[in-house]
C-alpha positions as CSV (number, residue, x, y, z in Angstrom):
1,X,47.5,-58.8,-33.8
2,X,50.7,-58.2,-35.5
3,X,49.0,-57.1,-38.7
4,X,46.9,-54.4,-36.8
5,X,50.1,-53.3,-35.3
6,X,51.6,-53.0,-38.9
7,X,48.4,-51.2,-39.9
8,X,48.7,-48.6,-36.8
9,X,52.6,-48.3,-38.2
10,X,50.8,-46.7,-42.0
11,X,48.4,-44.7,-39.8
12,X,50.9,-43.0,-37.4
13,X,52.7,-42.2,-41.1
14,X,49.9,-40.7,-42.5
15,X,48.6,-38.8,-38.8
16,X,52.3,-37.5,-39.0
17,X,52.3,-36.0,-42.5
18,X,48.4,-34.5,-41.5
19,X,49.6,-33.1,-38.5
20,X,52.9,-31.4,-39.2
21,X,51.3,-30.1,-42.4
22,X,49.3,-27.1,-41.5
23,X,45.7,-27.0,-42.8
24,X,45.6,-30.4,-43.6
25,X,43.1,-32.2,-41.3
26,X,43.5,-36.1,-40.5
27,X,39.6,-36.3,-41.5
28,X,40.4,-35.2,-44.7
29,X,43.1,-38.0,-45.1
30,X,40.6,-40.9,-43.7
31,X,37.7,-40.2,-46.2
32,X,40.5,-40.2,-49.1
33,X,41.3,-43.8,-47.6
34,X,38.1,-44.7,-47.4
35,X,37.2,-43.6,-51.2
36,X,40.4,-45.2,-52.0
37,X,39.2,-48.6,-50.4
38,X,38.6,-51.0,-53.4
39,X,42.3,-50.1,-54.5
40,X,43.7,-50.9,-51.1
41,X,41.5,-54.2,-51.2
42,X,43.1,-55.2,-54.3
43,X,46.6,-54.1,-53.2
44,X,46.6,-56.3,-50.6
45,X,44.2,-58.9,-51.1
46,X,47.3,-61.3,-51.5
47,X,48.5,-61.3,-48.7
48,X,45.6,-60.0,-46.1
49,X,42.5,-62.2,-45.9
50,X,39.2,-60.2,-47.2
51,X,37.2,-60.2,-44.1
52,X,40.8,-58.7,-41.9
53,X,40.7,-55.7,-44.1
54,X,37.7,-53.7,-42.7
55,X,39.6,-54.0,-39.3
56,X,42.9,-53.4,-40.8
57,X,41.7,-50.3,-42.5
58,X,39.7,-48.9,-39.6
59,X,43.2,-49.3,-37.4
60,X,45.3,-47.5,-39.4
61,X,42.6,-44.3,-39.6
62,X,42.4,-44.1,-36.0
63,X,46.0,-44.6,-35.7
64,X,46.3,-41.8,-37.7
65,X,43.8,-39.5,-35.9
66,X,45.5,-40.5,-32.8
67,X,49.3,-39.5,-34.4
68,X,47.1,-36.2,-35.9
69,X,46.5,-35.3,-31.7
70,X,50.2,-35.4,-31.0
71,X,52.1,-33.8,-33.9
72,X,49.5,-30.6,-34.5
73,X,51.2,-28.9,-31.2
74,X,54.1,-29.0,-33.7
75,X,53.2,-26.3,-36.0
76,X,51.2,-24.8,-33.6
77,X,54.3,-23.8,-31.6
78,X,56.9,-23.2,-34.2
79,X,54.7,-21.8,-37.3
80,X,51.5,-20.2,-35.6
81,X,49.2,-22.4,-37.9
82,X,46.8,-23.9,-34.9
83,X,44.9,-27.0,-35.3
84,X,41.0,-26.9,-33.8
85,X,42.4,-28.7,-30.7
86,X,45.3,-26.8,-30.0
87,X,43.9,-23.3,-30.3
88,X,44.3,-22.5,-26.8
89,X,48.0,-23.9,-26.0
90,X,49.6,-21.3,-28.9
91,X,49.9,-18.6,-26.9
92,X,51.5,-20.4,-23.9
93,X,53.2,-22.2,-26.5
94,X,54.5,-18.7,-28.6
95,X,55.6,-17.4,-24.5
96,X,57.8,-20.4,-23.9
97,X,59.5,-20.1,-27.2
98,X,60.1,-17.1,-26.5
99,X,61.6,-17.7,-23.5
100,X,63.8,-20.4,-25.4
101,X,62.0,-23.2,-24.0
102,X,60.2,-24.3,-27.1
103,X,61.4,-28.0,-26.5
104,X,59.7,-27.9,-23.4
105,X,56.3,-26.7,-25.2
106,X,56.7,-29.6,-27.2
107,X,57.5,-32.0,-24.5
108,X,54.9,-30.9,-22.4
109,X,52.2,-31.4,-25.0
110,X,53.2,-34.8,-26.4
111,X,53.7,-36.0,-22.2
112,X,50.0,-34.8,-21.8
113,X,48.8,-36.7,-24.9
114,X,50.5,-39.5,-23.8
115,X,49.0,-39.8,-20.3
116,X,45.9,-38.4,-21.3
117,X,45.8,-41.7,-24.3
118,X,46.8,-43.6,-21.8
119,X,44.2,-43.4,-19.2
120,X,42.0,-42.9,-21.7
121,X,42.6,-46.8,-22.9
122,X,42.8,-48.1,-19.4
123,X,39.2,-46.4,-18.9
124,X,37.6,-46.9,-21.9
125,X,36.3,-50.8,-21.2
126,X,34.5,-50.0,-17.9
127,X,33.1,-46.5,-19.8
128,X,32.1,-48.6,-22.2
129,X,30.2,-50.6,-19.9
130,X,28.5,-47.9,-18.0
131,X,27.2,-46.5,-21.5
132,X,25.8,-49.2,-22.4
133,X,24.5,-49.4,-19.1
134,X,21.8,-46.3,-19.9
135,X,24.4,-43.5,-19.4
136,X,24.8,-42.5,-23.1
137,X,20.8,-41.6,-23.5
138,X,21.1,-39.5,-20.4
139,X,24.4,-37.9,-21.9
140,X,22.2,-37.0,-24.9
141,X,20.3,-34.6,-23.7
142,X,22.5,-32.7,-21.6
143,X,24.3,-31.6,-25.2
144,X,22.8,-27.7,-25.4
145,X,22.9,-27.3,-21.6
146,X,26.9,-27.9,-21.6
147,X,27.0,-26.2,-24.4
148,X,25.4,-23.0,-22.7
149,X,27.0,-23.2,-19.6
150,X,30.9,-23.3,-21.0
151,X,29.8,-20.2,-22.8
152,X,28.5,-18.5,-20.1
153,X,31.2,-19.7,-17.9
154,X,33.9,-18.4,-20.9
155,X,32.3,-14.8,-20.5
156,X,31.6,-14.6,-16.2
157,X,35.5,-15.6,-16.4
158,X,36.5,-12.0,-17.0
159,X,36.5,-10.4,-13.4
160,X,35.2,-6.4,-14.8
161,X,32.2,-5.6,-15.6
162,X,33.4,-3.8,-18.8
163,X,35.6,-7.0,-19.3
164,X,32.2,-9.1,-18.9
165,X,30.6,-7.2,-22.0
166,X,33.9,-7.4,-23.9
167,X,33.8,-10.9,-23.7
168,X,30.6,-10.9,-24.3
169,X,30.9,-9.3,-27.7
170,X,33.6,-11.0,-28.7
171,X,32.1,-14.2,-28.4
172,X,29.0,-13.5,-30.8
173,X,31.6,-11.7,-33.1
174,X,33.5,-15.2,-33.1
175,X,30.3,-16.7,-33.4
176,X,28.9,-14.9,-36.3
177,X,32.5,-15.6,-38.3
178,X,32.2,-19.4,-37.6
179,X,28.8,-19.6,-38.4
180,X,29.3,-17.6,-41.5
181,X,32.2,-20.2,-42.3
182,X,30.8,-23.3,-41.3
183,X,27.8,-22.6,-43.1
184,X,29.5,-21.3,-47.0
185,X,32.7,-23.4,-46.2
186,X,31.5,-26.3,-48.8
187,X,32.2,-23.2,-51.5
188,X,36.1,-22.3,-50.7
189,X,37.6,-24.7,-51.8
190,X,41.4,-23.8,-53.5
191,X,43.4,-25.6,-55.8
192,X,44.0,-28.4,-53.9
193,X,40.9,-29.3,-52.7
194,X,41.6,-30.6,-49.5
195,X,41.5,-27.7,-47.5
196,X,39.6,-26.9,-44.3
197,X,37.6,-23.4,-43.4
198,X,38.8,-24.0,-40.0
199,X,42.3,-23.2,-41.3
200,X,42.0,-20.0,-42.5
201,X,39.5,-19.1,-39.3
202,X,41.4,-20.5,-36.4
203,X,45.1,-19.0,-37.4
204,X,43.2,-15.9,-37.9
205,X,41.7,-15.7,-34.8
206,X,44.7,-17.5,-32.9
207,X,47.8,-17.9,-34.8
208,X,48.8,-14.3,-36.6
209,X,47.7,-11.9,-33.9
210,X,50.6,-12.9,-31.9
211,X,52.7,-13.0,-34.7
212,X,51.8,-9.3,-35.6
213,X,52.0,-7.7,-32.4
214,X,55.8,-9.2,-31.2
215,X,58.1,-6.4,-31.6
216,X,59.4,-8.6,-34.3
217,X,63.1,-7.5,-33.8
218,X,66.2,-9.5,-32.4
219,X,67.0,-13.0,-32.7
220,X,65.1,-15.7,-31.7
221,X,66.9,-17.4,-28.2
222,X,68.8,-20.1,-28.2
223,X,66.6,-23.4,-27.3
224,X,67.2,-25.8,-25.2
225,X,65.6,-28.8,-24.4
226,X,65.1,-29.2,-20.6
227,X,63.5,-33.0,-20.0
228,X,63.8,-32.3,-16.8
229,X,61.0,-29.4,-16.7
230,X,58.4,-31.8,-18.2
231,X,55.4,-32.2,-15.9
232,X,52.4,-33.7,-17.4
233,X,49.0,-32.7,-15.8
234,X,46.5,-34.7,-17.8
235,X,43.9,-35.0,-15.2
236,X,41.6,-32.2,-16.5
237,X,42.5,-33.3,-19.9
238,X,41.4,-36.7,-19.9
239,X,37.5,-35.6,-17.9
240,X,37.1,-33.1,-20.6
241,X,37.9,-35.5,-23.4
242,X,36.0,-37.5,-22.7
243,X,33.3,-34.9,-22.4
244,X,34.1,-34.0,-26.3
245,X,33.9,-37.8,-26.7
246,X,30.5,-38.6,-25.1
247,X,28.3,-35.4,-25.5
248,X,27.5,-34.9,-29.6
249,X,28.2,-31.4,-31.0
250,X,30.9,-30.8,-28.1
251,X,34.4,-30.5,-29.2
252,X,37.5,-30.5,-27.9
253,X,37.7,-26.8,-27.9
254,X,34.4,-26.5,-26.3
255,X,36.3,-28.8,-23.1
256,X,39.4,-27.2,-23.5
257,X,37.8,-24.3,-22.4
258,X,35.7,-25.7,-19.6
259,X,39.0,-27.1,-18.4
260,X,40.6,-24.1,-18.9
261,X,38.5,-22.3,-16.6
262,X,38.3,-25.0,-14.1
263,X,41.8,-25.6,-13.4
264,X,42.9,-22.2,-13.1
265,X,46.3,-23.3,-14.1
266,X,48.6,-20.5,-14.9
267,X,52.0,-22.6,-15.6
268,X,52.2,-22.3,-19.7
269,X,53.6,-26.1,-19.7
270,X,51.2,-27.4,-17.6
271,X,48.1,-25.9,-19.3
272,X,49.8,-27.2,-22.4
273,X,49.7,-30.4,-21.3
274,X,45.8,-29.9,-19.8
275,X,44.9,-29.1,-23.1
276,X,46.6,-31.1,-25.6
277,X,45.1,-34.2,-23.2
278,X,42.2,-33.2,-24.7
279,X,42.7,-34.0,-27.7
280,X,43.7,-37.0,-27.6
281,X,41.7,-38.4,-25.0
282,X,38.2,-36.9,-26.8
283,X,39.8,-39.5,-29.8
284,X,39.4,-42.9,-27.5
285,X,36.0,-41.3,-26.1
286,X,34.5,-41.0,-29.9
287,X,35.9,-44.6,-30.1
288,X,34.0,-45.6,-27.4
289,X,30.9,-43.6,-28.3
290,X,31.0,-45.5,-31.8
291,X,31.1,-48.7,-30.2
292,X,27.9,-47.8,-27.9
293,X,25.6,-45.7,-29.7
294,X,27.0,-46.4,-33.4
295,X,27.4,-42.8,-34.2
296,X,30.5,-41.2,-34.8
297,X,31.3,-38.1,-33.6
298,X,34.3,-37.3,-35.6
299,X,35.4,-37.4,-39.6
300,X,37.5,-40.3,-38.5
301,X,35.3,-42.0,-36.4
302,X,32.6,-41.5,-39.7
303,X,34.8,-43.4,-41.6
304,X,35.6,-46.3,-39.2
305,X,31.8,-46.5,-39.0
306,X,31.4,-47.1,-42.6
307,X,34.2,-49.3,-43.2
308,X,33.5,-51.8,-39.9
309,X,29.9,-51.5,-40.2
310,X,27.9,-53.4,-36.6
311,X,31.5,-54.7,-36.2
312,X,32.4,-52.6,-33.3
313,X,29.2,-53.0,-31.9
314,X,28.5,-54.8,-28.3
315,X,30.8,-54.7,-25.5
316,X,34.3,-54.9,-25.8
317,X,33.6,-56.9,-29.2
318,X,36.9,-57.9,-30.9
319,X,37.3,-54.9,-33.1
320,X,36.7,-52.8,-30.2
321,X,40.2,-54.2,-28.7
322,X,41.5,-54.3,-31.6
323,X,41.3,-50.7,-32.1
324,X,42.9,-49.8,-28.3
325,X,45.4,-51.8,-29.0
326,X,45.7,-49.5,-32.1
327,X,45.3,-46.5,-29.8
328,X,48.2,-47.6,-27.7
329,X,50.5,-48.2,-30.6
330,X,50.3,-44.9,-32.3
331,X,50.2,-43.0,-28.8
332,X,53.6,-44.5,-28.2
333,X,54.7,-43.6,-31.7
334,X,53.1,-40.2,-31.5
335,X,55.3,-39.3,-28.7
336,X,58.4,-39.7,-29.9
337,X,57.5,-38.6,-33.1
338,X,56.8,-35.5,-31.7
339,X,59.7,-35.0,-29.6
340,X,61.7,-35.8,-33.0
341,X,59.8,-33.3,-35.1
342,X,60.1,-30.9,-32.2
343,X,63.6,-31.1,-32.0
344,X,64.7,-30.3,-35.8
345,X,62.1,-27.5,-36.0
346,X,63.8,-26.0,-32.6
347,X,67.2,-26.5,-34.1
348,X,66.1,-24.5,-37.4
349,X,64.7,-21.4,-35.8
350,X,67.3,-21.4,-33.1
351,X,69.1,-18.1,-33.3
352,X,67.7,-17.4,-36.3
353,X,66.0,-13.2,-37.2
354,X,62.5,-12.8,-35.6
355,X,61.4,-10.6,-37.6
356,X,62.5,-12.3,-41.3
357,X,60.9,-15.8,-39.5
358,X,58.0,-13.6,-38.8
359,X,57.3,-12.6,-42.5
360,X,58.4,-16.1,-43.3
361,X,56.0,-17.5,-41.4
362,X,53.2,-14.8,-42.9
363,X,54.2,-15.6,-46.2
364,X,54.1,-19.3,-45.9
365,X,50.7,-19.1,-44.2
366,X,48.9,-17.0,-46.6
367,X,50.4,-19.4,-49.6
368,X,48.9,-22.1,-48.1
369,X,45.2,-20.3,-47.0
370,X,45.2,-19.4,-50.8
371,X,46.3,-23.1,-51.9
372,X,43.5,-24.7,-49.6
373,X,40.9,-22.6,-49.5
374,X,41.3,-19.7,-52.5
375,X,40.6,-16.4,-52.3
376,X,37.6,-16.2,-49.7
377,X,39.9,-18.2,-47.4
378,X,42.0,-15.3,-47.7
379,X,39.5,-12.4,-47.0
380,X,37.9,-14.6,-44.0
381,X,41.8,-15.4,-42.8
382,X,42.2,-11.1,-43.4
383,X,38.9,-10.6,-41.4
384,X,39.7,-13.5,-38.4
385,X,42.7,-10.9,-38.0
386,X,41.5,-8.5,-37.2
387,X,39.0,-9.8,-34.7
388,X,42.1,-12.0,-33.1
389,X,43.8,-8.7,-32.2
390,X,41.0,-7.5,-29.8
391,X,41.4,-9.2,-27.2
392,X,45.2,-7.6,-26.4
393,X,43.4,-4.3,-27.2
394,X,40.2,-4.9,-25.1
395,X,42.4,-7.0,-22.0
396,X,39.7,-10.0,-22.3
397,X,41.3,-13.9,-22.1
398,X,41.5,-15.3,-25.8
399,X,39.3,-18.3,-24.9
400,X,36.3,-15.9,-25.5
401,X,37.1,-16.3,-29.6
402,X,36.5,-20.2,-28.9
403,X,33.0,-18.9,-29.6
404,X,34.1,-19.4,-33.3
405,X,33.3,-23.5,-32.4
406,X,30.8,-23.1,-29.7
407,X,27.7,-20.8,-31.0
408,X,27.5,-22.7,-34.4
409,X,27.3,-26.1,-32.9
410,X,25.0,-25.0,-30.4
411,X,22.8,-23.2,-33.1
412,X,23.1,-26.7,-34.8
413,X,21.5,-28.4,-32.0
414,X,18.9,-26.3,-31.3
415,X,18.2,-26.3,-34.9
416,X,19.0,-22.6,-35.8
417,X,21.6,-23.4,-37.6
């Protein structure tokens, strides 16, 4: 026990560094540890007994996927760089900044990923259970119809009929620019190499629109950090994580959505914390998917696959709580690490010029697009833009470009695609 708990210590370390590091995804990270296996083996083969290291490596990956769901609210917030989970809390997240309530953004988000990891642990036995019991085949074929209904749901959301085909357009535009990505993304790869399409794409579409149209003039307000405004509302969060978890091809953008339009909830910290449940809850729901059906529905959960093999197999199997216990370590970690990282990024941009932090931010962005994905990163982050600005122009919710996410993966499973 106390050497998966040191394990879920190097995880949260490296879900930190991939979360507060925009465009670095925590997938990338866990297949670089699992190529980097054999020299971890030998590392520690001293003092770690070979048949513990399987375990001890799939811990620390899903400790770090866990860390990833708390700390990418971070630069979400405060830089404008979105992570594929945390797409739709920006702009409530941008509003309270704003407002000088950034702290309370960031509080909101990592209480919601704490509750929603949480529940997600205390549920994830008994879920277990009833998956094995029959539930997951069932779940299996219901994919394309979710799939199809949060979309249509995401365009009858808009109350005007000119609204209606507005949203409607937008969502194939979206579409058409994630399918383009997704499908020619293996060929942008920048200097680094460890870039993500979804980078350039998603702070197109989400993360420099807003940047571009605030008056960008006067001085950012003061923050403060009111603990006392904090009000988690994981509820939502946690059902439609664990729909990202269970159904294959749904993500958590896809439930983020659905939850979105279900809840209604118009309190920018609240619907933070809705959505950045999701998150982490759809992390323990993949878990528990692997466990049942053996098929990962993540980069991380991949990787734990390969390394553990038919170890996690069976209910509640060793690994299995070995891993929760894993998930409750780095969700306790992932809070405060937030909450720390929160806090010295307020205190930087605290009274500091809009519009200089604005080019800042623009500059720093486009460096790292062209670092991580080269040039056609560049033109599809130029292009993503320009569609993110339409829905301001047009008056439609910004959920609508989440058909960047949905359309390809339902043209995937229905074998367009």
């Amino acid at each position: 026990m106390a050497m998966v708990i040191y394990a879920s210590i190097i995880g949260a370390a490296i879900g930190t560094a991939s979360g507060l590091i925009p465009g670095i995804h925590v997938n990338t990270l866990a297949i670089l540890m699992a190529v980097g296996m054999p020299i971890i083996t030998d590392a520690v083969s001293g003092t770690v007994a070979a048949e513990d290291i399987p375990l001890l490596m799939s811990s620390a990956v899903v400790s770090a996927a866990v860390v990833h769901s708390f700390t990418d609210f971070v630069p979400s917030v405060f830089v404008g760089a979105p992570d594929a989970d945390e797409v739709l809390s920006l702009l409530p997240g941008h509003r309270l900044l704003r407002d000088g309530k950034g702290m309370l953004a960031v509080r909101s988000a990592a209480s919601g990923s704490l509750v929603g990891a949480s529940v997600s642990v205390i549920l994830a036995i008994p879920l277990q259970y009833v998956m094995l019991s029959g539930l997951s085949d069932i779940l299996e074929y219901a994919t394309v119809p979710v799939l199809i209904t949060v979309i249509v749901a995401t365009i009858l959301h808009e109350k005007a009929p000119m609204r209606k085909l507005w949203a409607l357009a937008l969502m194939m535009v979206s579409g058409s620019l994630g399918c383009i990505s997704m499908m020619s993304g293996a060929e942008w790869g920048g200097p680094t190499g460890i870039g993500s399409v979804l980078f350039p794409l998603l702070t197109g579409l989400f993360g420099l629109p807003p940047i571009l149209q605030s008056s960008g003039s006067g001085e950012i307000p003061e923050q403060k950090d009111d603990i006392a405004g904090t009000d988690p509302m994981p509820g939502a969060g946690v059902l439609a994580g664990g729909v990202a978890g269970w159904f294959p091809g749904v993500t958590a953008t896809v439930c983020a959505t659905m939850a979105t339009i279900i809840s209604k909830e118009d309190r920018p910290e609240r619907f933070i914390s809705m959505v950045s449940s999701v998150g982490t809850a759809s992390v323990v729901f993949t878990l528990v998917t692997l466990s049942v059906t053996g098929n990962g529905r993540s980069g991380t959960m991949l990787v734990v696959k390969d390394v553990l093999g038919e170890g996690l197999t069976g209910f509640c199997s060793p690994s299995f709580a070995a891993l929760l216990l894993s998930v409750a370590v780095a969700s306790l970690l992932g809070y405060f690490i937030t909450i720390r990282a929160g806090g010295a990024l307020s205190s930087m941009i605290s009274g500091s010029d809009a519009s200089r932090m604005n080019k800042a931010i623009l500059v720093v962005i486009c460096c790292l697009v062209a670092l991580m994905t080269g040039l056609n990163g560049l033109a599809l982050l130029a292009v993503s833009t320009a569609v993110g600005m339409l829905p301001s122009v047009s008056g439609v919710s910004r959920i609508t470009l989440g058909g960047c996410l949905m359309v390809p993966v339902l043209l995937m499973r229905i074998g367009l695609l």
